[in-house]
LOFIKE-528967 format. One line per field, with one value per residue (C-alpha): y, x, z; chain. Coordinates in steps of 0.05 Angstrom, whole numbers, padded with zeros to 5 digits. Last residue first. Example, Ala and Ser with C-alpha at 12.3 -4.5 7.8 and 13.67 -1.06 7.14 Angstrom:
# LOFIKE-528967
py <- -00021, -00090;
px <- 00273, 00246;
pz <- 00143, 00156;
chain <- A, A;
END
This chain:
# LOFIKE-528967
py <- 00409, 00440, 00386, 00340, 00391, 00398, 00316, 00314, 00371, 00335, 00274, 00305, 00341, 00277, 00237, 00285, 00287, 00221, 00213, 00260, 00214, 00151, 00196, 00204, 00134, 00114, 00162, 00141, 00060, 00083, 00120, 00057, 00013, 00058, 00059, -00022, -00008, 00024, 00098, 00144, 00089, 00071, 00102, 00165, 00119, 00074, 00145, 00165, 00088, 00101, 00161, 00148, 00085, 00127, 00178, 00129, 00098, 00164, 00174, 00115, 00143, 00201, 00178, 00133, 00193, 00239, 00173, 00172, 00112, 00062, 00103, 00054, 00105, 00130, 00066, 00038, 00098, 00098, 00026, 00027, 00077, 00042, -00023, 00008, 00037, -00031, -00020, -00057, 00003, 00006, -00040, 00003, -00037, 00002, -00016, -00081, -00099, -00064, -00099, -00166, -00150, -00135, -00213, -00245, -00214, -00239, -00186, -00190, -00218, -00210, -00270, -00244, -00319, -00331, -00265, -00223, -00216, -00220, -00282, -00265, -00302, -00296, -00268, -00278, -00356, -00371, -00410, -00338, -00306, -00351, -00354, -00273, -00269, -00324, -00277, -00205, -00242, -00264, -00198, -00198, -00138, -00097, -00036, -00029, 00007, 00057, 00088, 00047, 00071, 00064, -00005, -00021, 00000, -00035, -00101, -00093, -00074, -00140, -00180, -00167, -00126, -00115, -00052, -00012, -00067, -00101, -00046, -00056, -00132, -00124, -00078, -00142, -00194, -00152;
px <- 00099, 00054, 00014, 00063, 00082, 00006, 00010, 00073, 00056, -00017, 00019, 00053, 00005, -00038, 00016, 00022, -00048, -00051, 00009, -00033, -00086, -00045, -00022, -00090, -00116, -00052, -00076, -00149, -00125, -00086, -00137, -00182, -00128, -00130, -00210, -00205, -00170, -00220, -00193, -00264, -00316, -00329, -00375, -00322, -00276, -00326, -00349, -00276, -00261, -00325, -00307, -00233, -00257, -00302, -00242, -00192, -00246, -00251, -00180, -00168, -00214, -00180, -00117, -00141, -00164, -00105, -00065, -00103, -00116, -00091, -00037, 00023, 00062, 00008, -00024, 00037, 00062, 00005, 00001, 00079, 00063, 00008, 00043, 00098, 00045, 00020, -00045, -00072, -00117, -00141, -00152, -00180, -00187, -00199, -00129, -00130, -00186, -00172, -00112, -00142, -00183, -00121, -00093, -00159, -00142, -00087, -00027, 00041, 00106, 00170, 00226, 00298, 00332, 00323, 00365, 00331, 00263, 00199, 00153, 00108, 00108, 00040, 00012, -00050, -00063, -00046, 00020, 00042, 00030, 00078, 00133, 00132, 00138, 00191, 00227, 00213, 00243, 00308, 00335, 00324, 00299, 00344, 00356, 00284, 00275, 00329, 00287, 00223, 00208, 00274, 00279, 00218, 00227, 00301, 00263, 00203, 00257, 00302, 00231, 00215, 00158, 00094, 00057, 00017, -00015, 00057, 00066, -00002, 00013, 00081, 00047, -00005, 00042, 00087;
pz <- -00320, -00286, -00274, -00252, -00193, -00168, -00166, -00132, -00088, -00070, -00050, 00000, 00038, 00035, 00055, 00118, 00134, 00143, 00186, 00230, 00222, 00245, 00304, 00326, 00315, 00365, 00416, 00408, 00416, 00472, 00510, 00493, 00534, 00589, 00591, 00590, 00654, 00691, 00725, 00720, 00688, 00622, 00577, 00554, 00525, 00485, 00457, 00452, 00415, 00364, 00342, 00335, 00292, 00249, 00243, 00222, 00165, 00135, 00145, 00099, 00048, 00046, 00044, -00022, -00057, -00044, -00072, -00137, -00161, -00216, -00248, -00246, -00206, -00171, -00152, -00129, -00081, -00048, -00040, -00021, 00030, 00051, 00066, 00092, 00146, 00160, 00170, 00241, 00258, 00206, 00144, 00088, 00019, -00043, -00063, -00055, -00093, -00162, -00153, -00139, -00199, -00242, -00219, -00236, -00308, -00306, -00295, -00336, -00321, -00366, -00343, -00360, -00357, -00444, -00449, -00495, -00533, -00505, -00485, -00434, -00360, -00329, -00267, -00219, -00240, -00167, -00195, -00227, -00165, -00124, -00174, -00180, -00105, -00094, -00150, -00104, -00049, -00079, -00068, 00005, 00023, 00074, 00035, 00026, 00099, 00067, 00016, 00005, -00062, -00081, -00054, -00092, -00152, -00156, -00137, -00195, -00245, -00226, -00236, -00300, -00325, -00354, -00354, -00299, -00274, -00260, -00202, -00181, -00176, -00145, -00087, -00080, -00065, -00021;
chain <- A, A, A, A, A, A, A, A, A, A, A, A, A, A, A, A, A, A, A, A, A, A, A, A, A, A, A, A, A, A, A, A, A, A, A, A, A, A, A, A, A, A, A, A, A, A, A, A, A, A, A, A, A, A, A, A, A, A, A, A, A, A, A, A, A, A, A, A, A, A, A, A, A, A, A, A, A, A, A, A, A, A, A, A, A, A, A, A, A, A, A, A, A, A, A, A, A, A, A, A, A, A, A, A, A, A, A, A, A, A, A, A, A, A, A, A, A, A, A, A, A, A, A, A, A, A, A, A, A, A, A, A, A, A, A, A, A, A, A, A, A, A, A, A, A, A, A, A, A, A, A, A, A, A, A, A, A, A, A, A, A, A, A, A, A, A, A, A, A, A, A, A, A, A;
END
């Protein structure tokens, strides 16, 4: 969560009410049961790490305005070049994806494409793994499942990349 509001504030300061109702729409119904006070625990907790600040701005004295350190950009810039298969969260992607194209960091074609990089080195390496063991061990059912798993991770993959190229090809043309 920490590092989806930091993209989100990379592209340009903001309160925290904005930062909730972004995320619930970006997460569709999965969002409908954040808590609303989580996105202001959040803020507090960057802010003490030096990754956020509070701007002063015009309005009711209780709308807080945060904006990114500079050590809270490079966590950005961190974050989203990391690739952490198998154990990805796929909400965590999503809102990565998401993130970086909303506050135009990355581009999410470019990010699924690293991330099935790293999916098909690990496939590699579990049917190689697979394929030394012997006919009906039990580590070779456990690295069945890790390729299965790989598999349907890269066929989610594929999908995000699918849809990710419409929106871009759509904001082109208009």
């Amino acid at each position: 969560m920490q590092d989806v509001v930091l993209a989100m504030l990379a592209k340009e300061p903001s309160h925290g009410y904005h930062l909730r109702e972004w995320l619930r729409r970006t997460l569709g119904p999965l969002g409908e049961s954040m808590n609303a006070g989580q996105i202001y625990v959040t803020l507090a907790r960057l802010e003490r790490a030096g990754l956020v600040v509070r701007e002063q701005t015009e309005g009711p004295p209780d709308r807080k305005v945060y904006a990114l350190t500079p050590a809270g950009q490079q966590r950005v810039t961190t974050w989203l070049t990391e690739v952490s298969w198998p154990k990805q969260d796929l909400a965590e992607l999503h809102l990565k994806l998401a993130a970086a194209r909303a506050a135009r960091l990355a581009d999410p074609v470019e990010l699924v494409a690293a991330h099935r990089r790293e999916l098909l080195r690990r496939l590699r390496q579990a049917q190689r793994a697979l394929l030394a063991e012997p006919e009906g061990s039990v580590a070779g059912l456990l690295l069945e499942g890790v390729a299965l798993r790989l598999q349907s991770d890269l066929r989610w993959l594929r999908a995000c990349e699918q849809f990710w190229s419409r929106v871009e090809n759509k904001a082109e043309d208009e």
